[in-house]
N, C-alpha and C positions, 0 to 999 in steps of 0.2 A: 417780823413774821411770827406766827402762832405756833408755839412750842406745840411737834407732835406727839401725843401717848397714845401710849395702850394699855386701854382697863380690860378687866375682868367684866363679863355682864351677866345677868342671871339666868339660869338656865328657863328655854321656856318653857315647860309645864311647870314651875316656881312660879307663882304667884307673887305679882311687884308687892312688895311690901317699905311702906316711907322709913322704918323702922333701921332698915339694914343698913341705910344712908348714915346713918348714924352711929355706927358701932363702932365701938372704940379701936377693936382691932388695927395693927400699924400696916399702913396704905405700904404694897408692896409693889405698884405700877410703876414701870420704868419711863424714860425717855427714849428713840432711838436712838440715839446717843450714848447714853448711858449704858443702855442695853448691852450698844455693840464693843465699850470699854469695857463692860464686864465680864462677856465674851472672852474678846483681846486678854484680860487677864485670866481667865480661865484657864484659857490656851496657853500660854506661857509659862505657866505654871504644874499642866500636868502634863506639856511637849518639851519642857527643860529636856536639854539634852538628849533630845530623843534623833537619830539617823535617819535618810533617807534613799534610798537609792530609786534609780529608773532612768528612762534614757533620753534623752534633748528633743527635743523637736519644738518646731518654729521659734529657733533662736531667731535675736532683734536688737540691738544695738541702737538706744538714742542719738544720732549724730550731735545734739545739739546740746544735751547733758551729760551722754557718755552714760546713763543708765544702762543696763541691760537685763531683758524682760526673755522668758523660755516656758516654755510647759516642761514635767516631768514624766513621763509615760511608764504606763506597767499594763501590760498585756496580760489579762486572767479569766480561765474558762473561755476565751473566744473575745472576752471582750475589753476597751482599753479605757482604762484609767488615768486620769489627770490631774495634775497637781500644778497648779501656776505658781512660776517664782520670779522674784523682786530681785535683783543682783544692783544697786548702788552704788554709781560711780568711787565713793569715798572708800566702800569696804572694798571694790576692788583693788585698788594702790595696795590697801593692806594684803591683801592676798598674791598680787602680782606677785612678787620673789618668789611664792611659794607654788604657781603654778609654773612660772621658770626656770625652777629647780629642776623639776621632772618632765623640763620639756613639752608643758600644755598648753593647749589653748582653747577655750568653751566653742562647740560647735555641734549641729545637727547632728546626730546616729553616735554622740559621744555618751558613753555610758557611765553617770555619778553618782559619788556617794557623796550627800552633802546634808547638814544642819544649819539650824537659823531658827527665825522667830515665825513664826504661825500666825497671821493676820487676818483680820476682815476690814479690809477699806474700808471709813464711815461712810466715805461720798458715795460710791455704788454698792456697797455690802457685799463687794468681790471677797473671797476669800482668797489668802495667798501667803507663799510664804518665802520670806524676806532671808535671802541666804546673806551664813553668818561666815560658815569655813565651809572646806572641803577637804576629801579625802582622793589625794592623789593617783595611793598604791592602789586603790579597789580600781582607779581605769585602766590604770598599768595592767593590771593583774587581769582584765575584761581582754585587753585590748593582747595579751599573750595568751591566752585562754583561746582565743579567736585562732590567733597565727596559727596555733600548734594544731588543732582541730584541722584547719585548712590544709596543714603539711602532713599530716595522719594519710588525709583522703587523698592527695596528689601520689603520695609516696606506694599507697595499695592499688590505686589506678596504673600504677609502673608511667605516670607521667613528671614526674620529679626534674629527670633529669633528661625526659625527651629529646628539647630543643638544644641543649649543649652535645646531640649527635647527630646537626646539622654540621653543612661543611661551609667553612666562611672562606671565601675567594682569597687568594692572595693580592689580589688588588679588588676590593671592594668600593667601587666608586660608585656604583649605583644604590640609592638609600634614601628608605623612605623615613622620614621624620616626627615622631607624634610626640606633640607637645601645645602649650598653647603657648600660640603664634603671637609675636607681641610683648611676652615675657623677658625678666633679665636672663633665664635661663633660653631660653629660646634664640636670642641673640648672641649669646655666649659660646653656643654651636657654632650657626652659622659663621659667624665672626673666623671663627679657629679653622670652620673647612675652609673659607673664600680665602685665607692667608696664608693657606696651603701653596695653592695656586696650582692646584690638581684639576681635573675636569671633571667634579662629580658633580652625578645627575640626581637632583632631589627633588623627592614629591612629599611635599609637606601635608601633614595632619593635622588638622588644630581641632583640638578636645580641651574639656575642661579636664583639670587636675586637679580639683580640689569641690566639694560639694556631693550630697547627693546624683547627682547625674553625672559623674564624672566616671566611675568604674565602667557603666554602658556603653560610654562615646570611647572609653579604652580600647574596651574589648573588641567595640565593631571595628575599629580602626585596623588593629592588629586583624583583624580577622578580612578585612578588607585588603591590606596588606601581604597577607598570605598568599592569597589565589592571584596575585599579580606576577608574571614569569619575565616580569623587566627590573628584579632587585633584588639584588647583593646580598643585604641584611637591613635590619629596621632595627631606628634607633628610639628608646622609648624615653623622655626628658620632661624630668621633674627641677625642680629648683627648692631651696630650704623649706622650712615650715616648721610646725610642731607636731610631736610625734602622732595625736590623734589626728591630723592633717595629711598628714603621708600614711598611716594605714590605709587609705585609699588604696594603697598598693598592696596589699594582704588583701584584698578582695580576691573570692573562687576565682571567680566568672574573669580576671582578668588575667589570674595564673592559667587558668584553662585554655586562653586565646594563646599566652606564651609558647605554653609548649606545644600549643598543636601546631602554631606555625612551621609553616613549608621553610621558612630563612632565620636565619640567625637574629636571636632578639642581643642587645645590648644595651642595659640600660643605664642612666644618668641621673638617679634619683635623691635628690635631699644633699645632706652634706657628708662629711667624712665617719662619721659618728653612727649615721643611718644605715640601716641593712632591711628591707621588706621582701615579702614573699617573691615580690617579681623578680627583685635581683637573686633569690635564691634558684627561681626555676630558669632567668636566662641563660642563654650561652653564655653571656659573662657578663659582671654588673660590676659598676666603676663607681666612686667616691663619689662623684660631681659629675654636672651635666658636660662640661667644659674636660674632664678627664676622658671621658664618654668618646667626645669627638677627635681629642687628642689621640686615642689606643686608635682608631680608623686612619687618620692622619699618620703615623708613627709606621702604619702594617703599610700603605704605600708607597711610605718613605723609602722604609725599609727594602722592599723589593724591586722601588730604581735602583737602590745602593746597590744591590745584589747585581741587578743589569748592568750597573756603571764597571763595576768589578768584572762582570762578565766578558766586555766589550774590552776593559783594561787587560786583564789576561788574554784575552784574543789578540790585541794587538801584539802584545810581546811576543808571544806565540808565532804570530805572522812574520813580526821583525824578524826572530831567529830563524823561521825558515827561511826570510827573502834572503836573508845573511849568509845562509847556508848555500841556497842558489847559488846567491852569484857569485860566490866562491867558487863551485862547481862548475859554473858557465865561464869562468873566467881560467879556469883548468880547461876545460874542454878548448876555449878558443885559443889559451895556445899552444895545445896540441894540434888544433886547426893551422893555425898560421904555420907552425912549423911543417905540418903536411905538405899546405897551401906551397909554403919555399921549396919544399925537398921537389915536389910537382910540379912548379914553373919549372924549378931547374933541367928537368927529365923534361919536360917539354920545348923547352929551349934548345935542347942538344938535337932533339928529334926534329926540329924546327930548322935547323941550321943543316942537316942530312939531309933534310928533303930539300930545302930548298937550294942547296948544291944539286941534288937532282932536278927541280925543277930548271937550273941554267942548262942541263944539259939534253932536258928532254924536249923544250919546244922543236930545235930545229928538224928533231928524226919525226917528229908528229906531225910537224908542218908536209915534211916530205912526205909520209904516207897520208895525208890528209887529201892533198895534189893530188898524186893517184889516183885514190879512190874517187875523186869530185870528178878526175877527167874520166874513168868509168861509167860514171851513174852517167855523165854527159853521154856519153856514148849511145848509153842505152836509152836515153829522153831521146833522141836525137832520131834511132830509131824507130820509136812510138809516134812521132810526131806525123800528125793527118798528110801534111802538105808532101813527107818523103811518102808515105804512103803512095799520095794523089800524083805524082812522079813516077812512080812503078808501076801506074794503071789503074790504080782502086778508086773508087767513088763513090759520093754518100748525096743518097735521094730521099729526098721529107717530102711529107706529101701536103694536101692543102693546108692542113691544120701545124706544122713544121714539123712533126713528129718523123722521126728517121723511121725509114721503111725498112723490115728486116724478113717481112714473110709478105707471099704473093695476096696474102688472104686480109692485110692489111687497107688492100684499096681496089677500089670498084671502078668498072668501066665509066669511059667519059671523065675520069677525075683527072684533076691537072696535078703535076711531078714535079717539083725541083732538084736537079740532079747537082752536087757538084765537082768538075775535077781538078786537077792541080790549077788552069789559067782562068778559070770561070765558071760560069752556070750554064744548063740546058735546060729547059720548058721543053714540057710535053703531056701529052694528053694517053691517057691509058684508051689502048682501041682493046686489047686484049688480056687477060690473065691467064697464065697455064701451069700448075703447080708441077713440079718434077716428084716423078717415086723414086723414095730412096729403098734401100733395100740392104738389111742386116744381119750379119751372118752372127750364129752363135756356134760356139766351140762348147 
């Protein structure tokens, strides 16, 4: 291919002169190539040493070489500035220890101070620049700068410590879960409730926890969480990282959901070492996700102990007094039984009295029994129709059998049956005639 340059041409109101072609003067026209090494070395020579700071965005990780390729951002007057940078599998190894020391990890919204070599690609004439080291303390230092700022405005809001004057149930079984679903921490929970072998009710959340979109899907969750009147407390689970990885948790917008919740937040974020915003503003924050579910595990425990104790003391309780009882019942019965003997006895004696009287009294009862039956005879004997019907008397029914007792009871032509002591008479009424009585008063 045909080497490309760039001349010089003459200006056009200059008149072409053959002349010029010829002048000794030393030919200063480059190659692109050249051009852009000269460049390159320009660059590195007056950017020696020189820092840069600004903040990550669209980090990218080579899979296949392990490159890693970011823009540098810097916001100015409204508008944003870019700087692309080279990160090189090779220099990275060099730098691993050094961003492991202080717990980092290169990632989107992470804010650095870094130097390196200033380039323009020859193949596309990208500019860019090839990071050499980095400055650790400047994201520490970004990334506390943030925290305290966010703990300033919670602390004048009087919302700091809101949610820790929530009340958290002595058995807390109903709990909602935000984490992502699928994770080792995720399962570390659930693992520790199901092995309880408690009967908690959970409604899981699954959010990101790590990334740009992960503070939002926090917040709504907790905040969705909140208005729900079916739960105990909410358990917020995070698992390790690097510390620009978990300030995700030093997000406002996610401290703000904390404490305005209606339930107790309790969270499980990062490792032993880590402390973030959220655990500051929950009701209470635990080492580890797995510490997390274990302090909910423990406060159940704890309060069947209480009931098993409770239930243990009742019994004893109970025991002494059944003890007590039937001691007293067993006092009482035999002062019974001795009653019960002193009172056969006095019934016995009573019993043997009377019944000496009862040998002596049937035969004078019998006798006046006699008597009085041949009495009553007496008297039946005179009541009886038949002695009547022997003295004269006689009883007449009329058609219908009804005893006749007034003249006004039966009408002429009607037929009688009379009867007297040997038999009956028939007869036929020819007449009625009422008799006047007549009544003297004194």
């Amino acid at each position: 291919m045909p080497k490309v340059t760039v001349s010089r041409t003459a200006d056009d109101t200059d008149a072409f002169d053959a002349d010029d072609m010829t002048t000794d003067e030393p030919d200063d026209t480059l190659g692109v190539a050249d051009y852009l090494a000269t460049v390159n070395d320009a660059l590195k020579i007056s950017l020696r040493g020189v820092w840069v700071q600004g903040e990550i965005t669209a980090f990218k990780r080579d899979n296949n070489k392990g490159h890693i390729y970011f823009s540098l951002v810097e916001e100015v007057d409204g508008e944003q500035h870019t700087l692309k940078v080279t990160f090189w599998a090779g220099r990275q190894r060099g730098l691993q220890s050094k961003l492991a020391a202080h717990d980092l990890e290169l990632a989107d919204g992470m804010k650095v101070r870094i130097t390196g070599k200033p380039q323009v690609y020859p193949v596309y004439g990208n500019f860019s620049l090839v990071l050499d080291d980095i400055d650790p303390t400047y994201t520490l230092g970004d990334l506390v700068q943030r925290r305290e700022e966010v703990l300033r405005r919670l602390k004048e809001q009087g919302l700091f410590d809101k949610n820790r004057r929530t009340v958290l149930p002595l058995v807390p079984l109903r709990l909602a879960v935000i984490t992502s679903v699928g994770t080792a921490a995720n399962e570390d929970v659930m693992k520790t409730l199901a092995e309880s072998r408690f009967g908690f009710q959970i409604a899981e959340y699954d959010v990101r926890v790590q990334g740009p979109e992960a503070p939002g899907m926090i917040a709504n969750a907790l905040q969705h969480a909140s208005r729900r009147d079916d739960l105990d407390a909410v358990l917020l689970i995070r698992g390790g990282g690097a510390k620009n990885e978990l300030a995700i948790f030093d997000d406002e917008g996610i401290a703000l959901a904390i404490a305005r919740c209606r339930h107790p937040v309790l969270t499980g974020i990062g490792h032993e070492t880590d402390r973030t915003i959220a655990d500051e503003v929950a009701f209470s924050g635990f080492k580890t996700p797995t510490a997390c579910a274990k302090f909910v595990v423990d406060r159940v425990d704890a309060f069947v102990d209480r009931l098993d104790q409770a239930w243990q003391r009742t019994a004893t309780q109970s025991m002494q007094i059944l003890t007590l009882v039937l001691a007293r019942l067993d006092n009482v019965a035999q002062r019974v039984r001795t009653g019960v003997l002193t009172a056969l006895q006095h019934s016995s004696e009573r019993l043997a009295v009377n019944a000496n009287r009862l040998q002596k009294a049937p035969a004078a009862c019998l006798t006046a029994s006699t008597s009085r039956l041949d009495d009553i005879a007496d008297r039946l004997r005179l009541l009886d129709p038949v002695h009547l019907m022997k003295r004269g008397w006689s009883i007449t029914r009329s058609g219908d059998g009804r005893v006749v007792r007034d003249v006004r009871q039966v009408k002429k032509n009607e037929t009688l049956t009379t009867r007297v002591a040997n038999g009956t008479v028939t007869s036929t009424v020819v007449e009625t005639e009422s008799i006047k009585t007549t009544s003297t008063s004194t």
